[in-house]
Structure formats: structure tokens, C-alpha cells
C-alpha positions in Angstrom: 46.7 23.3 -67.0 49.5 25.1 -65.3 52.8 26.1 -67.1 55.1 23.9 -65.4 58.0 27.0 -65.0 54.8 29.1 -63.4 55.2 29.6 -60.0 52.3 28.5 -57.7 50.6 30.2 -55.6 48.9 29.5 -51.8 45.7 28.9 -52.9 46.9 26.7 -56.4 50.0 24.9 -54.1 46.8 23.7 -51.4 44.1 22.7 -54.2 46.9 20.3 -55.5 48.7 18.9 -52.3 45.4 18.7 -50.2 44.5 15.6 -51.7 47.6 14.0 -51.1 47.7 14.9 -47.7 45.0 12.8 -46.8 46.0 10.0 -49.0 49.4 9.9 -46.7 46.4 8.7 -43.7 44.9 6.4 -46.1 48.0 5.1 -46.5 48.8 4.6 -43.1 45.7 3.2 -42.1 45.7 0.5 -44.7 49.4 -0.3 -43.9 48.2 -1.0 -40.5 45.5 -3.4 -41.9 48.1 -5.3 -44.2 46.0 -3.8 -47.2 48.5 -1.6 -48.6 51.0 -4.0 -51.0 53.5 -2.3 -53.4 53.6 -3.6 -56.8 55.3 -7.0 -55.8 52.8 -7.7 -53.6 54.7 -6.7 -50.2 54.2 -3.5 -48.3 57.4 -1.2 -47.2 59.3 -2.6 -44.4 56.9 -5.4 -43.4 58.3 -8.7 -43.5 54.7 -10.5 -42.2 52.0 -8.2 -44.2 49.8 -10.5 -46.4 51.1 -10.5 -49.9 49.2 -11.9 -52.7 49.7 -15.1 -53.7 50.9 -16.4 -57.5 47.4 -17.5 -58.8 43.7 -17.3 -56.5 42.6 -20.4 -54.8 40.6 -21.2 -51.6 43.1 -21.9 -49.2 44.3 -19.2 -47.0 46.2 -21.3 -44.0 47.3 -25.0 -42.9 46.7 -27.1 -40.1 48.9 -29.9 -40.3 48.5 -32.6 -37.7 51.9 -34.1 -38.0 51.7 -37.9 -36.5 55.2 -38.4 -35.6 57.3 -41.0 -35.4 56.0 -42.9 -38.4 52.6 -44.3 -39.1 51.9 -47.5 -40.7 49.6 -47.2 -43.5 48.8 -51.2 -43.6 47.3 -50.5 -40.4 45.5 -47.0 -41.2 44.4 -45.9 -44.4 45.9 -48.8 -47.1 44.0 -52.0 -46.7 46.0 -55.2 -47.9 43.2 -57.9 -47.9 46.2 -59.8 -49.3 48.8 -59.1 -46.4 46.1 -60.9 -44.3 46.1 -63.8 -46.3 49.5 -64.4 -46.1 49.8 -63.8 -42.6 53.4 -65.7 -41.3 54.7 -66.1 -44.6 58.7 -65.2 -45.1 58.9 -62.1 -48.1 60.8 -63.6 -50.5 64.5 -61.3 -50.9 63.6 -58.9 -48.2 66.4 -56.5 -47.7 66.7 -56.7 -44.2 68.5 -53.3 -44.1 65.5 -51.4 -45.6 64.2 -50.8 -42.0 66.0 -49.6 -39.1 66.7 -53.2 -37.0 68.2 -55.6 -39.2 68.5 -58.4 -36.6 65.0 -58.7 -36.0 63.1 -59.0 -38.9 60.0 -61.1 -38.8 57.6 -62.5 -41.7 54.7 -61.3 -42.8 52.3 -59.7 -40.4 48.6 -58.8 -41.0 46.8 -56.1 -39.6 45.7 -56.4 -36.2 42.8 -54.2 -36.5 39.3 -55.0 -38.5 38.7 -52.5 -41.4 35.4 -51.4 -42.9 34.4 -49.2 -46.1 32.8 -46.2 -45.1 31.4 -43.1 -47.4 29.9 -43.2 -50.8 33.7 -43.4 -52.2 33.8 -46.5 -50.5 36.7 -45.5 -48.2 38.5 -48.7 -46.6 39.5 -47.5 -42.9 40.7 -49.3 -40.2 38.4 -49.6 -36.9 41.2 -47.6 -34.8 39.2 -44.4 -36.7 35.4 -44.7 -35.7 34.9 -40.9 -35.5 37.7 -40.0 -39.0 35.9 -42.4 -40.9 32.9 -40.5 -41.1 34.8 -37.7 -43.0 36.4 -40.0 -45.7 34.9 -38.3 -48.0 36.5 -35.1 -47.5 39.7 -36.4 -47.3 41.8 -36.6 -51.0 44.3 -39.8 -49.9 47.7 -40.1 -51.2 48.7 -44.0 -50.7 51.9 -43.6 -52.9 54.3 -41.6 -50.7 58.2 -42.3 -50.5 60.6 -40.9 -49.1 64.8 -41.0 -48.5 65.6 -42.0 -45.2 64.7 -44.9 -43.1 66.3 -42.8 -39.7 63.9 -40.4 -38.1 65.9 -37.2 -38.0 66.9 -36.9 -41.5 63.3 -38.2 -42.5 62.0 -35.6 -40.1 64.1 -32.6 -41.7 62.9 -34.0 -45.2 58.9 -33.7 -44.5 59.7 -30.8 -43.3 62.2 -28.5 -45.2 62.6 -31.3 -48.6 66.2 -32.1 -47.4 67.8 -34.8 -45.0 69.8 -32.2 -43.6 69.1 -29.8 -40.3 69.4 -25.7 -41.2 66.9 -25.5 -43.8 63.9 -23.7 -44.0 60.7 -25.6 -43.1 57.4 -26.0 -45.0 55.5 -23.2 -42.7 58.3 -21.0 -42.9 57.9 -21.0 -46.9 54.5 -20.3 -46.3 54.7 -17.5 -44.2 57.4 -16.1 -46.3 55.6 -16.5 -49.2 52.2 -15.4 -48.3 53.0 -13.6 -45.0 50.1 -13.2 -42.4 46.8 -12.0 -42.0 47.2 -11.4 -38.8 49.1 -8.1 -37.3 48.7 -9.7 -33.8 50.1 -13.1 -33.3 52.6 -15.5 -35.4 52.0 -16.3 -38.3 53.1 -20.1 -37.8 52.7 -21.6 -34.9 53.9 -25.3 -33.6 52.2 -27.9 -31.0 54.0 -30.3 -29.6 52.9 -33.5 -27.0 51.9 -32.4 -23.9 52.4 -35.8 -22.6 55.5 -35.8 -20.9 57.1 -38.0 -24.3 59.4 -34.7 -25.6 59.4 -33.1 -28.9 60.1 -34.8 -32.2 63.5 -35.3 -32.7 65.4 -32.7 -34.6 63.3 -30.4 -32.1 63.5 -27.1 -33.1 64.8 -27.7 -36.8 61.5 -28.8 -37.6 60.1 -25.3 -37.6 63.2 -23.8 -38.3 63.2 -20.9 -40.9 66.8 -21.7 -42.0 68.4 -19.1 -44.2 65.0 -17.2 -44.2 64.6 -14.2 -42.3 63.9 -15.4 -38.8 60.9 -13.9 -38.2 59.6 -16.6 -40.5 60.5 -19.6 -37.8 57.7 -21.1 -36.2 56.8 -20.2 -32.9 56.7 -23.2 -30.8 53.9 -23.6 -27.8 54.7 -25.0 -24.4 52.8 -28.2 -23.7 51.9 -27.3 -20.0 51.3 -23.9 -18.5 51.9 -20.6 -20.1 51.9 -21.4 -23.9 54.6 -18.5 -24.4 56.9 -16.6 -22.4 56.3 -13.1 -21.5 53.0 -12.2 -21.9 52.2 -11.2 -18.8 53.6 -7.5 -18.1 56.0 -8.1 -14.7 54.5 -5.7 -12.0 57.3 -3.3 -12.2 56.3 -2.3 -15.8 53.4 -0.6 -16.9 52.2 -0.3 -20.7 52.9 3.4 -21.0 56.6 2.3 -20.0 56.9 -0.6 -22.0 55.8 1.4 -25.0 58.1 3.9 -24.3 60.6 1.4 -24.3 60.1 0.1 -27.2 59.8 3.2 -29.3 63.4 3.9 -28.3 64.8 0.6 -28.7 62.9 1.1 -32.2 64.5 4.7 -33.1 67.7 3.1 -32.0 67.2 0.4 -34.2 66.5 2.1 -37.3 69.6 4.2 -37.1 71.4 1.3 -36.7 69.7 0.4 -39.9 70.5 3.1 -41.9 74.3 1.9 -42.1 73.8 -1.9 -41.7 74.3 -4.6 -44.2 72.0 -6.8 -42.7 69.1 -5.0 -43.1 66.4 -7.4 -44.0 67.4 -9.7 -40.7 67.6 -6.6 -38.9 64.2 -5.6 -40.1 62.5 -8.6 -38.9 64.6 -8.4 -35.5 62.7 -5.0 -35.5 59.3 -6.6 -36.2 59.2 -9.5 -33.9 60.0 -7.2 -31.0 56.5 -5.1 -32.0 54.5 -8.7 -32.7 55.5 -9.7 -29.1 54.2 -6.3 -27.4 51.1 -6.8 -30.0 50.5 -10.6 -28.3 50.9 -9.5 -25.2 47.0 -9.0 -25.6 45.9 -10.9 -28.5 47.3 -14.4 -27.9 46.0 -14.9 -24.5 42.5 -14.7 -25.6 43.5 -16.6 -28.9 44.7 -19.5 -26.6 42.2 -19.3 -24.0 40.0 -22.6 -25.6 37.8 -23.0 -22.5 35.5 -19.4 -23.5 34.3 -22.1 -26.1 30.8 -23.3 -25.8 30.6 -26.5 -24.2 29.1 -28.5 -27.1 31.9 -27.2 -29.2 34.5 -28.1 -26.3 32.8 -31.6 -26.7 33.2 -32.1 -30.1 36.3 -32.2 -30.5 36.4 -34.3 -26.9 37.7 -31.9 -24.5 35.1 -33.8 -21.9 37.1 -37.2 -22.3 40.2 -37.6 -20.0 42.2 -39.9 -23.3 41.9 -37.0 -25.5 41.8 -33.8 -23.9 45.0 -32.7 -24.4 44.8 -33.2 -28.5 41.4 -31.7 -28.3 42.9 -28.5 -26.9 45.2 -28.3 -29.4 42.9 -28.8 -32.2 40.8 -26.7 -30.7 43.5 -23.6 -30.7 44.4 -24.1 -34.3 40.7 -23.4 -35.1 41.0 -20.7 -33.3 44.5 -19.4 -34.4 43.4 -19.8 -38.2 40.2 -18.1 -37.4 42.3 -15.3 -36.0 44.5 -14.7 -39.2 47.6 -17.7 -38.4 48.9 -18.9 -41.8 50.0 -22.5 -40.4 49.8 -24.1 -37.5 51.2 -27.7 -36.9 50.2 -30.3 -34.0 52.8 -33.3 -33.8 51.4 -35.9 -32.0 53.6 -38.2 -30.5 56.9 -37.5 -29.2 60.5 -38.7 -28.7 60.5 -41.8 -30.2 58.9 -45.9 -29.8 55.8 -46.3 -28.0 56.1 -42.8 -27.0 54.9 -42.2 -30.4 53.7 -43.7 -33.4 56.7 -45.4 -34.0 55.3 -49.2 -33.0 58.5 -51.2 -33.2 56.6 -53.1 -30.1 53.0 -53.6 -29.6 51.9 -52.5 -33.0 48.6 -53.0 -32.3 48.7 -51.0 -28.6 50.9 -48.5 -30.0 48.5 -47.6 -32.6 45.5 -48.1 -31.2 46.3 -45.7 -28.2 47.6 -42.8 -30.4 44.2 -43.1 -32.4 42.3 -43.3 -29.4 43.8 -39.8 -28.8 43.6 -37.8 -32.0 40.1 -39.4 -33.9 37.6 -37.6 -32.0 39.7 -34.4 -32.1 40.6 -34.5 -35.6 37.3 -35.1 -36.8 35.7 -32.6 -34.4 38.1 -30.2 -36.2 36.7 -31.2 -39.6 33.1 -31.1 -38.2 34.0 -27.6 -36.8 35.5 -26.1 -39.9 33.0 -27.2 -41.9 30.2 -26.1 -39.6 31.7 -22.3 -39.5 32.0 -22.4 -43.4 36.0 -22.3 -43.4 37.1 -25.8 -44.0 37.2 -24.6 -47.9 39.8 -22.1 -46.9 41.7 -24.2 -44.3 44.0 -27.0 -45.9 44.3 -29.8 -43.2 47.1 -32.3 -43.6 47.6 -35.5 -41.7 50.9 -37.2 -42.0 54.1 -38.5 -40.6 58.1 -38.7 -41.8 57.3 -42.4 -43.2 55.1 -45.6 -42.9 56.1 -49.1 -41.6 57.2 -52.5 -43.5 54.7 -55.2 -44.1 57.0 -57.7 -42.4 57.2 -57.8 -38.7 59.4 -56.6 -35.9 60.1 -59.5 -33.4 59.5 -59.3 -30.4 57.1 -60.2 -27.1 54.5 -58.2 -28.9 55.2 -57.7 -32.3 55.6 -54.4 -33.9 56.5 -53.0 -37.5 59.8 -51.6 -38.4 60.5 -48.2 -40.3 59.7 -48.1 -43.9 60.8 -45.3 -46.7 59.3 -47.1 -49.4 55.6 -46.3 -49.0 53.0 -44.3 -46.8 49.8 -42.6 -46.5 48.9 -39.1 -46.7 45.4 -37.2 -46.9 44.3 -33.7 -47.1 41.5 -32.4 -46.1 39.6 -29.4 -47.1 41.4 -26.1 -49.0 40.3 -26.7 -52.1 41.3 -31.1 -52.8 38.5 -33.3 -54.1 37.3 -35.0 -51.7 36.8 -39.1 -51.3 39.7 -39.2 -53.9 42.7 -41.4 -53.8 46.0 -41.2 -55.3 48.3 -43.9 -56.4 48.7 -47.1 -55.3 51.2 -49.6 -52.8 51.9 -53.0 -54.2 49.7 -55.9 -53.1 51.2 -56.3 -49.1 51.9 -52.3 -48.9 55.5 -52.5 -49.2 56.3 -50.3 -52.1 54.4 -47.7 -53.4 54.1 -48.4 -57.4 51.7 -46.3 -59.3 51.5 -42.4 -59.3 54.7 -42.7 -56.8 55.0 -39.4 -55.2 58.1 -38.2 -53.4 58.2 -35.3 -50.5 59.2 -32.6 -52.8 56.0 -33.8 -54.5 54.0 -33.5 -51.5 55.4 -30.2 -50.6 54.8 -28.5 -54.7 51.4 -30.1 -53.7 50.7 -28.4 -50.8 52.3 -24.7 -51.9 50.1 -25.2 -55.0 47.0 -25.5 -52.7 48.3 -22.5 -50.7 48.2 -20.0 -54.2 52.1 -20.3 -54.7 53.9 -21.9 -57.9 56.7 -24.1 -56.1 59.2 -23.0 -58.8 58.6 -19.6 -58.3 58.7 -19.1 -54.2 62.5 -18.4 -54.3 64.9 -16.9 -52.0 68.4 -16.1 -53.4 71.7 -16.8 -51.4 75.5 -17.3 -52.3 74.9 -16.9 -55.7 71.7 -18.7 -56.7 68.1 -19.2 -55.6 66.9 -21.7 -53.4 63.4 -23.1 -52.5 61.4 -25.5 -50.8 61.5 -28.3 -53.7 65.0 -27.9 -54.4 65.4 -29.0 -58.2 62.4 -31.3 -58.0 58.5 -31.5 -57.1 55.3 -31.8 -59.4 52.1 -31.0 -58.0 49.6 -33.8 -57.3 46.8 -32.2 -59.6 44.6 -35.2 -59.4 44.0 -34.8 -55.8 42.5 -30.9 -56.9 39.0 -30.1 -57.1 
């Protein structure tokens, strides 16, 4: 062993920096792969390089088809038998402020729709899901859901960031920043909206909002009709070699900038997105591009039938976007608001049946799929809206059901939950949930657990304390895990 005051010389100095020369490539060459981490899990200067997660699980990314605008679980997943039998009958001290139109409360309704058991757990399903009911026993149901808002904006912003309020970081974001992406070439989170001409959800944007995060966490929203994102065809005036160059110098100016900056982590992920969007320029069109699909897969998930198509393209992408390294990737069916969504103030029974007409052959061709390709494990699938509907009618022409915050239906799919399972219970007309109540911040410590991440941990600190997802609350639905 050398004397550490001895002077080296040529041929000692290159037998003991050799080595480390070529580790310096290694390095770079796993960087560029997202396999280098530091210590804490998060390589230098890479805001979106996969980090590991707080304990191993299956789960790897989320596909959350988000069925806006409210769904009722009476007339879904949460079979009443006795809500049938008392069919016209007034509910006795009915706040008529719990839903959203107090002037036209109605009594008791029963479900429209037949329902049938399906599975070996047994699965009660209403007939408005002949193609989902096959699956129910992959799906873990949670029939005990609440929430704290009865309007659809605030609800909205609760499902998706845990708080009534617009400016807060959204469950995908959370993901992202927690996990970050295994994918170098597109988003890590991406958001559908209908393509139906009904408009996004309202809130729009806030929904996949990263908040106070870094925004290169935000989702990246895809356009309904025509090119899905802006850009990504090169204009004709610009070459790559120029657009490269272009970028290395806004880069170099960048970084100096940097160097004397106090917002360095923002500026950092400005930085980033701008070399993700030159990255997509070639990945995301072939990522999108559903129709190089064979055409029995294309007719699984119902590309071939005109009521459909358009969810079964979207389903269809999120496959392939999860296939292709996206961490989350939410579909909102439904949009604005009434009977352009799920939100069947009028017509209950059309309004429902015609947004199940287009999303149960897709979202069951998606669970076929995933399960066919041996990644359904790995892929947590959500279906869900901001709340369910009252038990009492809505009056009208043809009645409908009114908002309710006191009770609805999730299930997950998939990434790791046991399926055939349900969770808690509604009372005996599906007004309240009463056993094993779980809140949103439940749901969300629920679906983060899944994902590998401890919700009490996933933190980010600003003005003067740490925030995250679940605020001060959330416990994770463990009975749901296999």
C-alpha cells in the first residue's frame, strides 16, 4: 500500500484512476436508463428518474377511469333489495339540503335496472355492466365511501388532491413525485378527457394540477380530437440538428442561470420538461398511435362499435402508455355536468345506462388485456367518481337522483387488492355508508399504499412545515390487500 505523502508516479497515478474512468461511462449510461439513484433513492438533477419506493409491492402505475359527475351506487355496484321494496315511500326526516336541489326532492326511488350475482364471490351487478360483470372477481369493492361536499368542484378537488380547495397537488402528481417515471420518453402522468363534445370536468385543469409541487409533476392533459399534444411535429423550417442545437443553448443558458438562482428545483424541472418534449417528439406519436394494434385486440376493448369507440381508444392508450413506462394515466368519462355526464339529475335510468353502454366493453377489454399480457398484477386500475346519488328521487318528467356525499362505490382492480372482495357496508336503502366508513383521504393512503409509498411519509415541505396528499388524516384500507 502506498505512503500517502509518496508522490505517484505515471504508471501508479493510471493503475489507480483507470478504473474510475470508466466508471464515470457507467455512470452516465445508467443515468440515462434511470438506474443510477443516490442514496435517497433519486439520481442528480433528475426530477422524473424512477426512485424506489418505501416498501416492495406489485404495482408499478395507475389507470384510473374517473366517472365524472357522480355515479350512483344504488344503481351500479350496491344492491338495495330493500330500496325496491319500498319503492314511492317518503324517507322519514330527510334533510332536503343533503343533495344539491332542495325544491325537488322526491320519495323513495328503486333501481331501474335488473341486477344479477355474478362470480364465485357472488358479486351483485346491475344489468347496465354485461361485459364488467364478468371480472367481478378481480375487482376489491369499497361500498363505504364519503366524502365532504355535495357541490362538484370542491368534491372534484377532494378526490383528487384530499382538499375542497383548487391549488393543490393531485393524486398523480403525488405519484409521480414520489415514485417518478420509468419512462425517459413521455410524461409520466397523463389525463383523458371526453371526446364527446361535453367539455372537461369542472375544476378543468386543477384536477391534474401539481399544486405547490414542482410542475413538471402536473399531468399532461390529451386533446380529445386531433393531435393529442401540441408540437410534436417538427415545423418545416426546423430540422433536428437545429432544434438540438437549440436546445443545448437554451440548456447552457439555463444552467448558468441556475448557478445563482433561488429557485432552483422549479427551474430544474423547467429545464427538464423542455428535453421530455424534444424526447416525445418521437416516442409519443407511436405511443398514441392505437390503430398499429391487431384487430382482435382493437375489438376487445370495442373499437369496432360506433357507442364506444371513443372510450375504447382511450383505454386502449393507457395500455399502451403504462406498457411504455407512464406512472398514471386517468380517463374521465363524462364531461361538464347533467346528462352530459354521470350526473343523472334527469333520466336516471338513460343517463346511466348510456354512459355504461360506453365504458363496459372498454373497461373490461382493459382488464382482459392486462391480464392477458401478464401486467394487470403490476397495473392498479381504479374506477370511481367525486360522490354517489341519494336513494330518494329527483322530480322531474323522468326522474333522476340528486348528489349524495354520504355514500358511494369504489373498486380496484388489479396491483396487488384481493380480488372478489368487498369493503364496508351502506345502510339498508344506500343512503349512508355505516360499517368500515372510509373517507377520501382513506382512499387516497389506500391507493399510495398499493403504489409502494407510506402516505405519512410522501412529504413535501413548504412555509415552514410538510405537507402531503392525506393532509393530517388517511388509514389504508388493508382488508381490500392481497
Amino acid at each position: 500500500m502506498l505512503n500517502n505523502h509518496q508522490p505517484l508516479n505515471r504508471r501508479a497515478m493510471l493503475q489507480r484512476s483507470g478504473a474510475g474512468a470508466g466508471l464515470f461511462g457507467l455512470a452516465s449510461l445508467l443515468a440515462d436508463d434511470g438506474l443510477f439513484k443516490s442514496h435517497a433513492g433519486t439520481p442528480s438533477g433528475d426530477a422524473m428518474a424512477p426512485r424506489f419506493s418505501h416498501f416492495p409491492v406489485r404495482a408499478k402505475s395507475v389507470i384510473w377511469i374517473f366517472t365524472n359527475g357522480g355515479p350512483s351506487q344504488v344503481d351500479t355496484w350496491d344492491y338495495k333489495p330493500e330500496l325496491q321494496k319500498r319503492d314511492g315511500v317518503e324517507l322519514a326526516g330527510f334533510d332536503a339540503n343533503t343533495g344539491f336541489f332542495t325544491n325537488a326532492v322526491g320519495p323513495l326511488m328503486q333501481s331501474p335496472f335488473g341486477w344479477q350475482q355474478h362470480g364465485q364471490s357472488g358479486t351483485w351487478v346491475s344489468d347496465i355492466f354485461p361485459k364488467l360483470s364478468t371480472h367481478v372477481d378481480k375487482m376489491a369493492f369499497i361500498h363505504s365511501c364519503h366524502t365532504d361536499s355535495n357541490n362538484h368542484s370542491p368534491a372534484l378537488f377532494k378526490m383528487n388532491t384530499g382538499s375542497t380547495r383548487m391549488g393543490w397537488p393531485c393524486v398523480g402528481s403525488w405519484l409521480t413525485y414520489g415514485l417518478g417515471s420509468e419512462s425517459r420518453d413521455l410524461p409520466a402522468f397523463m389525463v383523458m378527457s371526453d371526446p364527446l363534445d361535453r367539455g372537461l370536468p369542472k375544476g378543468h385543469a386543477s384536477n391534474w394540477g401539481a399544486g405547490f409541487l414542482p410542475s413538471v409533476f402536473q399531468g399532461t392533459w390529451l386533446r380529445p380530437k386531433g393531435t393529442p399534444i401540441d408540437n410534436l411535429v417538427l415545423p418545416e423550417a426546423l430540422d433536428a440538428g437545429s432544434q438540438r442545437a437549440q436546445l443545448d443553448l437554451l440548456a447552457k443558458l439555463n444552467q448558468n442561470h441556475l448557478v445563482n438562482a433561488s429557485v432552483g428545483s422549479e427551474l430544474n424541472a423547467r429545464i427538464e420538461s423542455f428535453e421530455l418534449a424534444y424526447r416525445m417528439q418521437t416516442a409519443a406519436p407511436e405511443a398514441f398511435d392505437v390503430r398499429a394494434e391487431p384487430e382482435h385486440v382493437q375489438k376487445l376493448y370495442g373499437m369496432d362499435q360506433e357507442h364506444c369507440s371513443h372510450v375504447a381508444a382511450q383505454c386502449l392508450m393507457a395500455r399502451r402508455l403504462v406498457e411504455r413506462g407512464v406512472r398514471c394515466v386517468q380517463i374521465y368519462s363524462g364531461g361538464m355536468e347533467n346528462q352530459r355526464s354521470w350526473d343523472g339529475h334527469q333520466d336516471i335510468a338513460g343517463n346511466h345506462r348510456g354512459f355504461a353502454l360506453e365504458t363496459d366493453q372498454p373497461v373490461a377489454g382493459l382488464l382482459s388485456d392486462l391480464e392477458q399480457r401478464g401486467i394487470l398484477d403490476e397495473t392498479l386500475v381504479i374506477w370511481g367518481g367525486e360522490f354517489g346519488r341519494l336513494p330518494v328521487s329527483q322530480k322531474g318528467k323522468h326522474p333522476g337522483r340528486d348528489h349524495n356525499p354520504h355514500a358511494f362505490t369504489f373498486w380496484f382492480a388489479g396491483g396487488g387488492v384481493q380480488g372478489g372482495f368487498h369493503h364496508g357496508h351502506t345502510d339498508e336503502i344506500g343512503f349512508k355508508a355505516v360499517d368500515d366508513r372510509v373517507s377520501v383521504n382513506d382512499l387516497h393512503a389506500t391507493i399510495l399504499h398499493l403504489m409502494g409509498m407510506d402516505h405519512e411519509r410522501l412529504t413535501f415541505y413548504m412555509d415552514g412545515r410538510d405537507f402531503r396528499l392525506t393532509d393530517v388524516g388517511g388509514n389504508v384500507v388493508h382488508s381490500i390487500i392481497a
